[in-house]
C-alpha positions in Angstrom: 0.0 0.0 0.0 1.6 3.4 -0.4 -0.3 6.4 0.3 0.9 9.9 -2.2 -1.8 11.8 -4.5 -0.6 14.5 -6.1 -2.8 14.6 -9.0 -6.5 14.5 -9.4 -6.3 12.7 -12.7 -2.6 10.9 -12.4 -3.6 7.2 -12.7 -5.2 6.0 -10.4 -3.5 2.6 -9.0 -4.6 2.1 -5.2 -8.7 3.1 -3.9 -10.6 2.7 -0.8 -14.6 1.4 -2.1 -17.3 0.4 0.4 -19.7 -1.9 -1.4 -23.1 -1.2 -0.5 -24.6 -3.6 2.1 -27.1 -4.2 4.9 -27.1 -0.8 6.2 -29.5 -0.4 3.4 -32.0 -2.3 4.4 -32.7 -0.6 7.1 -33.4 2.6 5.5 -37.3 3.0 6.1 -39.5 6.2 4.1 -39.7 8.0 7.8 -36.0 8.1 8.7 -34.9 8.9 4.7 -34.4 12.6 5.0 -32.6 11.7 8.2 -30.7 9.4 6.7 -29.4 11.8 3.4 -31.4 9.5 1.2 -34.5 10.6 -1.2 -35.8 7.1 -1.8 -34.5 3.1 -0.4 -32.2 1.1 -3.2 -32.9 -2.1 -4.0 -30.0 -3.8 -2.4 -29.3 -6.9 -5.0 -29.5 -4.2 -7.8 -26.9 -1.4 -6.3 -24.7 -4.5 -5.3 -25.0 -5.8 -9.1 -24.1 -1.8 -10.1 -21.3 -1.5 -8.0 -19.2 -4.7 -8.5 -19.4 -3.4 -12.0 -18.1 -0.1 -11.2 -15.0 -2.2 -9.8 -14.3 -4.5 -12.4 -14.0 -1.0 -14.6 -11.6 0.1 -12.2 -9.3 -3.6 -11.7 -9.6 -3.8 -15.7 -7.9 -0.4 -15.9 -5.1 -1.2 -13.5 -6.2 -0.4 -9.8 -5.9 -2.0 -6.7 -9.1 -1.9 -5.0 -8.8 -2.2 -1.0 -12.6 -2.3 0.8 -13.1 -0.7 3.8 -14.6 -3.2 5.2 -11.8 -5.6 4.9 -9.6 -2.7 6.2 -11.0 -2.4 9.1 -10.7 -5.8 10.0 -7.2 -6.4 9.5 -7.3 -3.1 11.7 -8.5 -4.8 14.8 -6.9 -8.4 14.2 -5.3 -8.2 17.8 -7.9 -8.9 21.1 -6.6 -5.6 22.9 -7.1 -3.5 19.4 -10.8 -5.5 18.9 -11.7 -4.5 22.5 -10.9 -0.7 22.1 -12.0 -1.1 19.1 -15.9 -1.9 20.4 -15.4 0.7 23.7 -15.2 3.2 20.9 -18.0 2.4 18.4 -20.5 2.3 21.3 -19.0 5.3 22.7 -19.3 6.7 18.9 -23.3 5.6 18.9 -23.7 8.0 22.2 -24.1 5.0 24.5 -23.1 5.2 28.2 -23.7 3.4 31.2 -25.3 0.1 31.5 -26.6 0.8 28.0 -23.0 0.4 26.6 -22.1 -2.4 28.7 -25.3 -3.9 27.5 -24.3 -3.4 23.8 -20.8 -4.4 24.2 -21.5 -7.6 25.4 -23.2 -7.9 22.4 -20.4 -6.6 20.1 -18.1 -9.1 21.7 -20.2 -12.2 20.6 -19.1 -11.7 17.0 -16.3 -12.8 14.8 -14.3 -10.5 13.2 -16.1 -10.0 10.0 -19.9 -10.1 11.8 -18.8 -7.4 14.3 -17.6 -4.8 11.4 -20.6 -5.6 9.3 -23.0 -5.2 12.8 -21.4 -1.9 13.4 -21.6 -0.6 9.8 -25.2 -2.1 9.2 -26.5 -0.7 12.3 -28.0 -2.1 15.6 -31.6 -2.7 16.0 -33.4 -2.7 19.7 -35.0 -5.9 18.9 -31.6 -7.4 17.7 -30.6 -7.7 21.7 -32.1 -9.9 23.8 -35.2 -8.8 26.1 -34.4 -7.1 29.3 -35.9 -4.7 31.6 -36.6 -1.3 30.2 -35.3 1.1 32.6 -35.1 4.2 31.0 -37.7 6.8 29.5 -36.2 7.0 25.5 -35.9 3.0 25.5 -39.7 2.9 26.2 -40.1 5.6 23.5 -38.8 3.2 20.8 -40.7 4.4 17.6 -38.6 7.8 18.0 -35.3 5.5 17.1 -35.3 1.8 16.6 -31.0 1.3 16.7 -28.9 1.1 19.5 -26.1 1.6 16.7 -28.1 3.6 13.6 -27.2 2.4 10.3 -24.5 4.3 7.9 -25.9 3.9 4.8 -24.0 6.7 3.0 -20.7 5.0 3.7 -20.4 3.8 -0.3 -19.0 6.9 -1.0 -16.0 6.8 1.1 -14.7 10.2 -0.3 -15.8 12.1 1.9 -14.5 10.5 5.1 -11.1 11.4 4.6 -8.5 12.5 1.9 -5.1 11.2 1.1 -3.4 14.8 0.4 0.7 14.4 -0.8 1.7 11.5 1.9 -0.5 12.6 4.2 -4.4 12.6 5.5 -7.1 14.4 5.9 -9.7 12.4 8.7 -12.8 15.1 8.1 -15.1 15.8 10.6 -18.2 15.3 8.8 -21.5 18.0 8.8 -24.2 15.8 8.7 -25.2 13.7 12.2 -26.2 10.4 10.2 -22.8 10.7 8.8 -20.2 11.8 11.7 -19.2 8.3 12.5 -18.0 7.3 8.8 -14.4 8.9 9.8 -14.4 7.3 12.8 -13.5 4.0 10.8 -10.3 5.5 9.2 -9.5 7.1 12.1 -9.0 3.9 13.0 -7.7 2.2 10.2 -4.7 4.9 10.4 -4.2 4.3 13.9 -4.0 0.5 14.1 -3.8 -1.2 10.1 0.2 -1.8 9.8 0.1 -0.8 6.4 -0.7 2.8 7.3 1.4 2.5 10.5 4.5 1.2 8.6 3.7 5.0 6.4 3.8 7.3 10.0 1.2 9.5 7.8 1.0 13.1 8.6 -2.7 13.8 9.3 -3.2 17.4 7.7 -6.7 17.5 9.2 -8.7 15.8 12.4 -11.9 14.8 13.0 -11.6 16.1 16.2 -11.6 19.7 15.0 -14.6 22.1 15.7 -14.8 23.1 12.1 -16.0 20.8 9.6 -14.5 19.4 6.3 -15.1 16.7 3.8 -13.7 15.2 1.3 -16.1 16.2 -2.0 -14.9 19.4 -1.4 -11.2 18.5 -2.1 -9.7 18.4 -5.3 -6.2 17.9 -6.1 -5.2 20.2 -9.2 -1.6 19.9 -9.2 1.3 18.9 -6.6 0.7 22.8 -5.8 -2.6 23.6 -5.8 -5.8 22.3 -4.3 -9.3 23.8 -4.7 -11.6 23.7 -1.6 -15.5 24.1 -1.6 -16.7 26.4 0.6 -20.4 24.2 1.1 -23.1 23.4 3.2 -20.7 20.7 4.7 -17.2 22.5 4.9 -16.8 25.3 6.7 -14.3 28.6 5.8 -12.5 28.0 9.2 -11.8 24.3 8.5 -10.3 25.5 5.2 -8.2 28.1 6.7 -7.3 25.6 9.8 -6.0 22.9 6.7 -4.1 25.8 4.3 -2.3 27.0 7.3 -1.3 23.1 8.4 -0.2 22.5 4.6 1.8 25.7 4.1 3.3 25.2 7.0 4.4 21.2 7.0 3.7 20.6 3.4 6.3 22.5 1.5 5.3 21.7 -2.2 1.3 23.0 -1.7 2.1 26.7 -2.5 -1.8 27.6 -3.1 -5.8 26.6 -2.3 -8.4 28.4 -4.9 -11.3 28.3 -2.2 -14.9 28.4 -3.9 -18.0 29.6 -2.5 -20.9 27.0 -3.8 -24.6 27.7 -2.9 -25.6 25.8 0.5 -28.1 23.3 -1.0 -28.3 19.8 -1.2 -27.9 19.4 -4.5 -24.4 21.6 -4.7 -23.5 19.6 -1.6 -19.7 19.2 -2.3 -17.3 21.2 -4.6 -17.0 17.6 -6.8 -21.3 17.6 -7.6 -20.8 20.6 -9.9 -16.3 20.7 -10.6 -14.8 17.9 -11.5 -10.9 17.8 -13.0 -10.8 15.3 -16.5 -7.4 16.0 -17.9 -4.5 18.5 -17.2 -6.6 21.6 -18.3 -10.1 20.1 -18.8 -12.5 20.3 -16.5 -16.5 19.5 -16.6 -18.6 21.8 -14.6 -21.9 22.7 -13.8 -22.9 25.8 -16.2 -24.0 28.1 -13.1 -20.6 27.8 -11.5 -19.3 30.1 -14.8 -22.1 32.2 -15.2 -23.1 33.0 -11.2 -21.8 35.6 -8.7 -20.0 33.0 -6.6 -16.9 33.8 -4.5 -13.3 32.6 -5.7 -10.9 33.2 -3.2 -6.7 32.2 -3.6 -4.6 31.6 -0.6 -1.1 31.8 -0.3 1.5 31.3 2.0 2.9 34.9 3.7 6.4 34.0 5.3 7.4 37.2 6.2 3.9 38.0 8.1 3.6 33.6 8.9 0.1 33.9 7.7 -2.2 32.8 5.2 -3.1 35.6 2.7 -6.6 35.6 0.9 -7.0 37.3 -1.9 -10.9 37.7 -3.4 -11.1 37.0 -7.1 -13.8 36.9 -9.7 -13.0 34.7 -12.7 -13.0 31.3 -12.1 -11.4 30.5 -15.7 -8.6 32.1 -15.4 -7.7 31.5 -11.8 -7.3 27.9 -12.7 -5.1 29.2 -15.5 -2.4 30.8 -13.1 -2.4 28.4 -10.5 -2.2 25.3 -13.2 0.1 27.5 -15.6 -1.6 27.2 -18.5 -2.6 29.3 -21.5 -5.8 28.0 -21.4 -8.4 25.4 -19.3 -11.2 23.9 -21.2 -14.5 24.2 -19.1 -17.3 21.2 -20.5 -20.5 22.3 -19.2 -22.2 19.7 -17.7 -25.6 18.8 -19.4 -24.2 21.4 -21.9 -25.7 25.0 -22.2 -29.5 23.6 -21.7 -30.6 24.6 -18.3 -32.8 21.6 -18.2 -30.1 19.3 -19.1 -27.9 20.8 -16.9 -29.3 20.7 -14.0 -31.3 17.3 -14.5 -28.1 15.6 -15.1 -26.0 17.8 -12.3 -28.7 16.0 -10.0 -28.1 12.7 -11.1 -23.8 13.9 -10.3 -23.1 14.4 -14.2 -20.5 16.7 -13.1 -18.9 13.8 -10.6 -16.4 11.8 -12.5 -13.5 10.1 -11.4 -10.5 10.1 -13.3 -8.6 6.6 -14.1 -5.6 8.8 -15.8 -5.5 12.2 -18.0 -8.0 12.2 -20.1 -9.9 9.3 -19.0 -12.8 8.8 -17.0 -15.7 7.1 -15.7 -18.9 8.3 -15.4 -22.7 7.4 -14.7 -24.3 6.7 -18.5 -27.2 8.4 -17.1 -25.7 11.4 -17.7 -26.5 11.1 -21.8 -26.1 14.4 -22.8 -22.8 14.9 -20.2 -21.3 11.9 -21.6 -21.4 12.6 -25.2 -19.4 16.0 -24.4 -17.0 15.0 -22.1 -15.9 12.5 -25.6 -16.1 15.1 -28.4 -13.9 17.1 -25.5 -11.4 14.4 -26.5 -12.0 12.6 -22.9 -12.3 8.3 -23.1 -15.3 7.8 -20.9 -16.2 4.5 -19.1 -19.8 4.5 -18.6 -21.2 2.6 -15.5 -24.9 1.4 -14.4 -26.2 3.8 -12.7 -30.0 3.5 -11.5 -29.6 2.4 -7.8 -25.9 3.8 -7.0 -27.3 7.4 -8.2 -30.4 7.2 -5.5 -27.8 8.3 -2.9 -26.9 11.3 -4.5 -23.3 10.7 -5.2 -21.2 9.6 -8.4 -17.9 7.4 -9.6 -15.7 10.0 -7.5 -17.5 9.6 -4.1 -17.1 6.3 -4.4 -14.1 6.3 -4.1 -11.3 7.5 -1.6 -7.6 7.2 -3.8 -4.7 6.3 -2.1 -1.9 6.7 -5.0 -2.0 8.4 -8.3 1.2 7.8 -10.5 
């Protein structure tokens, strides 16, 4: 395993993938919004869809690690296994007899049970049948998980970022979502493979501000742009740039980008995504809107960060990649409709496999056919049940190493 991304569209050789499971099923229609999810996959269907999506990516040369299987090999050792249950209950918001109650559960199971139980979630009438003692256990229609299921944890983007040779372990915005970095918090804590690394971690989970990973895009060995969303906040930016510029010495600037707060621009890589060394694809309203560019830069003599406002996306991405000129695909082309149908459905969301080539939902017709005559190669994947979470190829997938 070797963990250095430098590039967002150097090949891509080593990726973190969670393949969808039983979490799933226990999405119901009255915890969906709480959930992030506007309707319930069918789970044999968004399996089928997603082994697909991997063989694209073993066909084209990657290593694909699962999460799943990294977290076990995290917590092979008894004294690792039992921290590693003390903090998933504590994770869950379970104290007391409560957590001892749960843990006793936890312990029961092999290795590969107890990282699917804690990943698919905990139902109350999973444990056995004891006295009720306390008010919200008698109030069991309000929640009906000890441990709630994480059934966004397919796109394993966001949870953290391999930045250069080091990590970024976000804290994440959204409260059905917060635990997802506890799992490679953990992974970089115990697996040997990231031990035998010593990983810097740019960014905690532990910080007050939050960040996450859809909002990070690697342009260059020098420059990263940042969303400014709904789910990462300004200060968490400014808390990273500062950490970089200070310990990092070859990111010399961050293009920061103000998106709207709405679920649909949720994360910088839903409307900007990086295709090829100065091709982009992008979500017409991103070029044509009053949103805030901002550049920071390094100040040694005043050992600050400075911010400088700007107004042009285009040519922004010009400088800080030092070329004449970038190539901006609209996504869904120049048709509103189009655009923002196929925005919605993440046209604008592709993952890069090397310059030039991509992979893409083939949903996304319209997107598709002008990411090719752009001169991109474009792997289309199935796309009906993997789209219903509102995430495409990219937050699928967290890289580890880009050539």
């Amino acid at each position: 395993m070797k963990l250095e991304i430098n590039s967002e569209i150097g090949k891509l050789n080593q990726v973190v993938v969670k393949r969808p499971g039983q979490e799933l099923e226990n999405l119901t229609p009255q915890f969906l919004q709480e959930f992030l999810f506007d309707d319930i996959p069918f789970l044999p269907a968004i399996q089928k869809e997603h082994d697909y999506f991997v063989n694209v990516l073993l066909k084209n040369g990657a290593e694909v690690f699962y999460l799943e299987d990294l977290v076990q090999e995290a917590i092979r050792s008894e004294g690792v296994r039992a921290a590693f249950i003390q903090d998933v209950v504590k994770e869950a918001g379970q104290f007391g007899e409560e957590a001892d109650y749960i843990t006793s559960y936890l312990e029961a199971f092999d290795l590969e049970t107890l990282v699917q139980k804690v990943m698919t979630g905990v139902r109350k009438t999973d444990l056995p049948k004891r006295r009720v003692k306390r008010l919200d256990e008698m109030l069991e229609h309000r929640s009906p998980f000890y441990l709630a299921p994480l059934p966004n944890l397919y796109f394993t983007r966001d949870p953290a970022a391999v930045i250069g040779h080091g990590l970024a372990i976000n804290h994440m915005f959204q409260p059905a979502r917060k635990r997802e970095s506890f799992f490679m918090k953990f992974i970089a804590t115990h697996h040997p493979d990231f031990l035998e690394k010593n990983a810097p971690i740019w960014f905690d989970r532990n910080s007050p501000y939050t960040l996450e990973g859809g909002d990070i895009i690697i342009l260059s060995e020098k420059v990263l742009a940042i969303g400014i969303s709904e789910r990462t906040d300004p200060r968490a930016i400014q808390f990273l740039a500062t950490n970089l510029f200070q310990t990092n010495p070859t990111i010399e600037k961050i293009i920061a980008i103000e998106l709207p707060k709405s679920r649909s621009f949720m994360h910088l890589d839903t409307v900007f995504t990086m295709v090829s060394k100065n091709q982009f694809i992008i979500h017409p309203s991103v070029i044509s809107s009053d949103l805030n560019f901002f550049t920071m830069e390094w100040e040694k003599l005043g050992n600050e960060v400075r911010i400088t406002a700007e107004n042009d996306i285009k040519a922004a991405l010009q400088k800080a990649l030092q070329v004449p000129e970038v190539d901006l695909i609209p996504c869904g082309g120049n048709d509103f409709i189009n655009a923002d149908r196929e925005q919605w459905n993440d046209g604008a969301n592709t993952l890069a496999i090397k310059p030039g080539e991509v992979v893409t939902y083939n949903r996304n017709q319209v997107s598709n056919e002008l990411l090719k005559q752009h001169g991109i190669k474009v792997h289309e994947i199935i796309s009906s049940e993997l789209s219903r979470g509102r995430g495409g190829p990219r937050c699928m997938t967290m890289p580890l190493w880009r050539s």
